[in-house]
N, C-alpha and C positions, 0 to 999 in steps of 0.2 A: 794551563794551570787550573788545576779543581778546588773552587771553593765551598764551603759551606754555606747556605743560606742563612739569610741574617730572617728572625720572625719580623712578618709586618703588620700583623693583624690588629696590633695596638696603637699603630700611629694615624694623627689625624691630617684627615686628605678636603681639599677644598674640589666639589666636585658637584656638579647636577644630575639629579636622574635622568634628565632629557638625551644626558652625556650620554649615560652608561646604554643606554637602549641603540642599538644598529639601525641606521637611518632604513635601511632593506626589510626590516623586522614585519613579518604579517600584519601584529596589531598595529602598525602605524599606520601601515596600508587600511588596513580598517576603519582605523582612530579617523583616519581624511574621507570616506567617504561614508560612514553608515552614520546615523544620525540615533541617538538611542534615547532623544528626551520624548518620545511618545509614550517611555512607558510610566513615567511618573505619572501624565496625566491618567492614562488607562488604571491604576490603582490605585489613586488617591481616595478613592471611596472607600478601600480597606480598610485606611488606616482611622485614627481617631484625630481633629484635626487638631484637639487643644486638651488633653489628658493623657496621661502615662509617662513611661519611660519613652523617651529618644526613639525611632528605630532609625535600623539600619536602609539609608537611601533605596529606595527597589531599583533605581536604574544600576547602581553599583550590585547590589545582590545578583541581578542577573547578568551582567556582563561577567560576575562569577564563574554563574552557571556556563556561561558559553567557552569562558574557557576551557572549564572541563571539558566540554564534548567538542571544543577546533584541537585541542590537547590531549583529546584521550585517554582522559584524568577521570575514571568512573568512582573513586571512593571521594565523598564531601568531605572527609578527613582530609584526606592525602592531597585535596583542592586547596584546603587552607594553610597545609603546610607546604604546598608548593608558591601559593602565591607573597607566606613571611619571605623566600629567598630567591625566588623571579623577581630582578629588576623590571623585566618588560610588560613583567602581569600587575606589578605596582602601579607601572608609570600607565598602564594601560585603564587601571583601577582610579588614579589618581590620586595614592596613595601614596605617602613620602616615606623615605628611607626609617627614619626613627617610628611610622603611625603602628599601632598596633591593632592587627589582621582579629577582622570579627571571629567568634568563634565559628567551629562549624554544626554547634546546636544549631545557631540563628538559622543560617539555609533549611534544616531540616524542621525546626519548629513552624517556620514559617510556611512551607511547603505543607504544613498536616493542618497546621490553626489557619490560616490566612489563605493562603493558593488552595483549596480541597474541593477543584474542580478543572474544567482542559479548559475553559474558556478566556484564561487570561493568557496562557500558553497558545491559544489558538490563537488570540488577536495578534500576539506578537508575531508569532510565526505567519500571517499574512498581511502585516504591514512591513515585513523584511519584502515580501513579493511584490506588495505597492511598489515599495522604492526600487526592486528590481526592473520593475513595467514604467517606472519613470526616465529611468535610465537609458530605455533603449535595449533592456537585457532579455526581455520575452516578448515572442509575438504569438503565441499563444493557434499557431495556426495545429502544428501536430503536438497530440501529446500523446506522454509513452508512461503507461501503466504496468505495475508489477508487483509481487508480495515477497517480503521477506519474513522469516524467523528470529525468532529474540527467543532466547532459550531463559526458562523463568525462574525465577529464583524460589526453588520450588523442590523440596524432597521428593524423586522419582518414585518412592519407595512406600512412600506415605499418602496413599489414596482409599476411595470410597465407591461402589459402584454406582451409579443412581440412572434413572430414566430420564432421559434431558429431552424437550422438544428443540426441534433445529430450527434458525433462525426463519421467522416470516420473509417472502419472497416480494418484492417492492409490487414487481408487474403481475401478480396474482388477479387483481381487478380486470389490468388490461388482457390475459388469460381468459376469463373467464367470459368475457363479452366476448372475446375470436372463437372461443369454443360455443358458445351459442353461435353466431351467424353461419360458422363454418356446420351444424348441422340444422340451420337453416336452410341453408341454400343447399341442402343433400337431400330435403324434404325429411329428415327427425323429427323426431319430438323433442321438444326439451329436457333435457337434463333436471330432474327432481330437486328444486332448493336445497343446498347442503351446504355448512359454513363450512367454508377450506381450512383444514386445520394444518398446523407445522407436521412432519412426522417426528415421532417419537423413537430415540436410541437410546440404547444403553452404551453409559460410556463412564470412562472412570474421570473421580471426581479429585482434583489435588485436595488432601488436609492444609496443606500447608498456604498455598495462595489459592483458593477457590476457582478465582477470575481469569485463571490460565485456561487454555485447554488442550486435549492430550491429544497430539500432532500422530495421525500413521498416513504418509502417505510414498509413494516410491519414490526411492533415492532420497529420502530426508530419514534424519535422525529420528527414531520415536522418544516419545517423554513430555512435557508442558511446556507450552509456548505459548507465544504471543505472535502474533503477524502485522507486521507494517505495511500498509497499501499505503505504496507511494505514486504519486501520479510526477512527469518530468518534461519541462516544456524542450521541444525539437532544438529548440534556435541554441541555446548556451549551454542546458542541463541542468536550471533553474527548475527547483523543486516547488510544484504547486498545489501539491496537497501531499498532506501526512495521513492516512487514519490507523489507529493500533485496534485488534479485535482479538480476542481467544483465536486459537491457532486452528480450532476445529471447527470454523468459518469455513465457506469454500469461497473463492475469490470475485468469485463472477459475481454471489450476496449483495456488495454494497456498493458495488461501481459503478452503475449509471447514476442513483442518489450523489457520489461523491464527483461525480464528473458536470452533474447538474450545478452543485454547488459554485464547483470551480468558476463555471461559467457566466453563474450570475453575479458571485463577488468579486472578479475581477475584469468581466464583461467581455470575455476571452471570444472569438470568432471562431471557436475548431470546427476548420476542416476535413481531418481526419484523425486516427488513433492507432497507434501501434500495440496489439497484446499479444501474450504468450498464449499457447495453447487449452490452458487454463480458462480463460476466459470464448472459448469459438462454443458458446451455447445458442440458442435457435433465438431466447427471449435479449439475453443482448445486441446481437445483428437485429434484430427487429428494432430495439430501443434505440441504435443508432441509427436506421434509417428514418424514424420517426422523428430523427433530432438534426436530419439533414447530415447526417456525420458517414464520413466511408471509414468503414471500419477494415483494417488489417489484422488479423489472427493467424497466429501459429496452426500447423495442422495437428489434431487430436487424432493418436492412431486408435483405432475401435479394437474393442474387447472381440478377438476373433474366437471361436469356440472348435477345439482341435478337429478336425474331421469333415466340418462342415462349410456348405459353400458362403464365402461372405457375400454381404449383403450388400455389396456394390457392384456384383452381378447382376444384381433387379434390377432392371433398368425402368424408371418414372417414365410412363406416357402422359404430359399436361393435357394434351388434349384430351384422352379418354379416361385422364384423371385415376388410373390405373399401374400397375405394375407388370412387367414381363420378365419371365423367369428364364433360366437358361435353357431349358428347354422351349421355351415359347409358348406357354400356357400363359394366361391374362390373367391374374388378381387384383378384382374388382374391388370396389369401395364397399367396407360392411358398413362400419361408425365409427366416430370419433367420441373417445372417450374422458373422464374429466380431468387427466393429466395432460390434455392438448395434443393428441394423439390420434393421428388418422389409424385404422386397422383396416388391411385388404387380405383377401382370404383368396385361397386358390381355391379347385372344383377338389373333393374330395376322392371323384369320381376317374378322375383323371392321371390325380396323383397315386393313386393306388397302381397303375403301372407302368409310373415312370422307373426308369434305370437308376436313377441318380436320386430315390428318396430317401436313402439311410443316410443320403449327405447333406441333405434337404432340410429337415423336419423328423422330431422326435417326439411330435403330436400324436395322441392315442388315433383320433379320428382320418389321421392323412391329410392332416390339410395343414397349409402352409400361410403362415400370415407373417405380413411385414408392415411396417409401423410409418409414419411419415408426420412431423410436427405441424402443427397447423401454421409454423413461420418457417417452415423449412427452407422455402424459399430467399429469406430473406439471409438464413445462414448460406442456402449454395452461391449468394450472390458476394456475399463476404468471401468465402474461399475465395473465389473465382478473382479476386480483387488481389488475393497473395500471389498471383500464379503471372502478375503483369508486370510490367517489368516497373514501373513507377511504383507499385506492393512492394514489390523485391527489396526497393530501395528504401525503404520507408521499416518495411521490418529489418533490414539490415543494422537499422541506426540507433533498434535497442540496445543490442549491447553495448553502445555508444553512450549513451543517454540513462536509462534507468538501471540498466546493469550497473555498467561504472559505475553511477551514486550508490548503490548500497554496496560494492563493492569498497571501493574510499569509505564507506558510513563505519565496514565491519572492521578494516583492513587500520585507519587512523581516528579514528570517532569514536572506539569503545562499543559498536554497535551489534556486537556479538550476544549481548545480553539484557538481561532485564534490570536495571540497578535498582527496580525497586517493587514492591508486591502490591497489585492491585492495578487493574486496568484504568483506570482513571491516572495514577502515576504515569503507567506507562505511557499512556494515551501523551501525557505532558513530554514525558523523553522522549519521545519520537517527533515532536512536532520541535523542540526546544535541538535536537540532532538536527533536522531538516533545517530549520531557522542559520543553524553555525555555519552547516555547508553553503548554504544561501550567502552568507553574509562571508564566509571566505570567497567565493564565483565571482560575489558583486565588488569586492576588494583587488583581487588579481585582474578583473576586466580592463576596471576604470583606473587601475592606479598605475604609477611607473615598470616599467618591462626591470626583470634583472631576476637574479635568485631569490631567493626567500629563504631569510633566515627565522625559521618558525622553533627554536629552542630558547 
């Protein structure tokens, strides 16, 4: 028999929020084990302790914010009208059926008057890691680094050209002392005092968010972005650093500084590191051997030039500190110059009738030079480290490890974008995204096995 529904939305029901929330529910799992009154204490200096209007709790404000980003919930409008009619984002808030839901000015005013900096975002985002390393959740022995894009909130249309210099190089110092000893010990002369300066490009400038920068690289989208260097420990996939940069960064930039960091603030032992091809430069394999670290890199296919023989035909003589060429001609060491750069030159005499010089060398003079970094060494030892079978297995485990998270970052986190303009914001989303995934990892570990009911 078919009946009509009788309306119920008027009658009153005797009932707990405790009720209405699925015992399986993520934030419960949460609610039992992340601990979130650190961050009253971490802001209390913002606020004023005895004038004004009321605020809004900070420990509730950001447990907000996290829903947004375990949620997916990118507009702070659409936050505070999902958490008037989420029971679970209530009971999770601490808010009762009848309380009425802060506006979503508060988030944002707050965020521009109050938060207009990453260091409060920071601190959170590595006291979620604290309690991840208390837990048993990182051991901090491999970590796996990688960059993503956040596409900026930013008119593609709407630019400026300008002359930008690119960012300063950390190991520039340590450069320039290998490049003195190494034409030292060649018998040189030294190199003329001259302050290293960044080089200078032109490149376009967004009107609209300045602080982006205009991404071309292969196989990526061109237009203004942002980049997330995120670092991820081996053991769980426990995020242990965030940093957000202009997208016209190149990656290898800031990563021994941020890997430095890691290590001092959470007093991590890495033994080793897994990166992408991105990162196999000659000054990073250096920096990690100097840090006792084995580094694993992707292999970088070299810019081959049609016609011509590559340059892994020249074979390095360490002992005669030389190069030999496919025909078997010796070039010798000329100098090394002030981009750290050995240059060997072949006999011009010689090369004048080889068979194979149009494939050679497009030198006026006939002479043939090949280049060799003054850490070269230190990068063939890196390679050589992907080619074993314990490498294999260790770069295998990125896409395991840091792929995944920003795969889940883009795919359930909202993390496709920029929700907001200006690197300092962003800087805050990216650590406040890494903090949620954290704080989901640390809740699925430690809490009861079964489904998850995360709606």
């Amino acid at each position: 028999m078919l009946k009509k529904p009788s309306p119920h939305q008027t009658e009153l029901e005797m009932v707990t929020l405790d009720s209405l929330v699925p015992s399986d529910h993520l934030l419960r799992k949460i609610d039992a084990v992340i601990d979130f009154s650190f961050i009253h204490a971490r802001v209390a200096d913002l606020y004023c302790a005895n004038n004004g209007r009321p605020a809004l709790d900070p420990v509730i404000m950001f447990k907000a914010l996290f829903i947004g980003y375990l949620f997916g919930v990118r507009s702070e409008r659409q936050l505070v009208r999902e958490i008037e009619v989420n029971v679970a984002y209530r009971w999770f808030l601490q808010l009762k059926l009848t309380d009425k839901v802060f506006d979503a000015s508060t988030l944002s005013q707050n965020r521009r008057r109050r938060y207009h900096d990453a260091s409060v975002a920071q601190d959170i985002f590595d006291e979620i890691v604290e309690q991840a390393i208390r837990h048993g959740l990182v051991d901090g022995k491999v970590l796996y680094t990688d960059s993503t894009h956040l596409k900026a909130d930013a008119n593609k249309n709407k630019w400026d050209r300008e002359v930008v210099a690119k960012s300063r190089a950390a190991y520039w110092d340590d450069l320039d002392l290998a490049i003195e000893e190494d034409r030292t010990a060649h018998a040189k002369k030294p190199l003329k005092a001259k302050e290293r300066q960044p080089v200078e490009k032109e490149t376009k400038i967004s009107r609209t968010d300045p602080d982006s920068g205009y991404m071309v690289r292969d196989g990526k989208p061109k237009g203004f972005f942002y980049l997330d260097h995120r670092t991820v420990d081996g053991k769980l996939g426990i995020i242990t650093d965030s940093y957000a940069t202009p997208a016209n960064l190149h990656d290898s930039i800031p990563y021994l500084d941020r890997l430095d960091r890691q290590r001092q603030r959470f007093d991590l032992d890495v033994i080793a590191v897994g990166l992408d091809a991105g990162y196999a430069t000659a000054a990073i394999a250096k920096g990690l051997e100097d840090r006792d670290i084995l580094g694993v890199t992707g292999y970088r296919r070299p810019n081959l030039r049609e016609g011509y023989i590559p340059k892994r035909k020249y074979v390095y003589d360490p002992e005669r500190d030389a190069y030999r060429c496919p025909e078997g001609q010796l070039l010798s060491y000329a100098t090394t110059d002030r981009n750290g750069y050995r240059h060997y030159h072949s006999d011009p005499e010689k090369c004048r009738t080889c068979p194979v010089l149009a494939s050679c060398t497009a030198n006026a003079h006939q002479r043939k030079t090949v280049t060799r970094h003054v850490w070269q060494d230190a990068r063939d030892r890196a390679d050589a480290y992907r080619l074993t079978e314990w490498g294999k297995r260790v770069y295998k485990r990125r896409k395991e490890t840091v792929e995944r998270s920003f795969a889940d970052a883009k795919q359930l986190h909202g993390h496709r974008y920029a929700r907001f303009r200006g690197l300092i914001n962003v800087k805050c989303q990216c650590l406040l995204a890494a903090a949620a995934q954290n704080i989901k990892k640390i809740a699925l570990a430690l809490g009861p096995k079964g489904q998850i009911a995360e709606g």
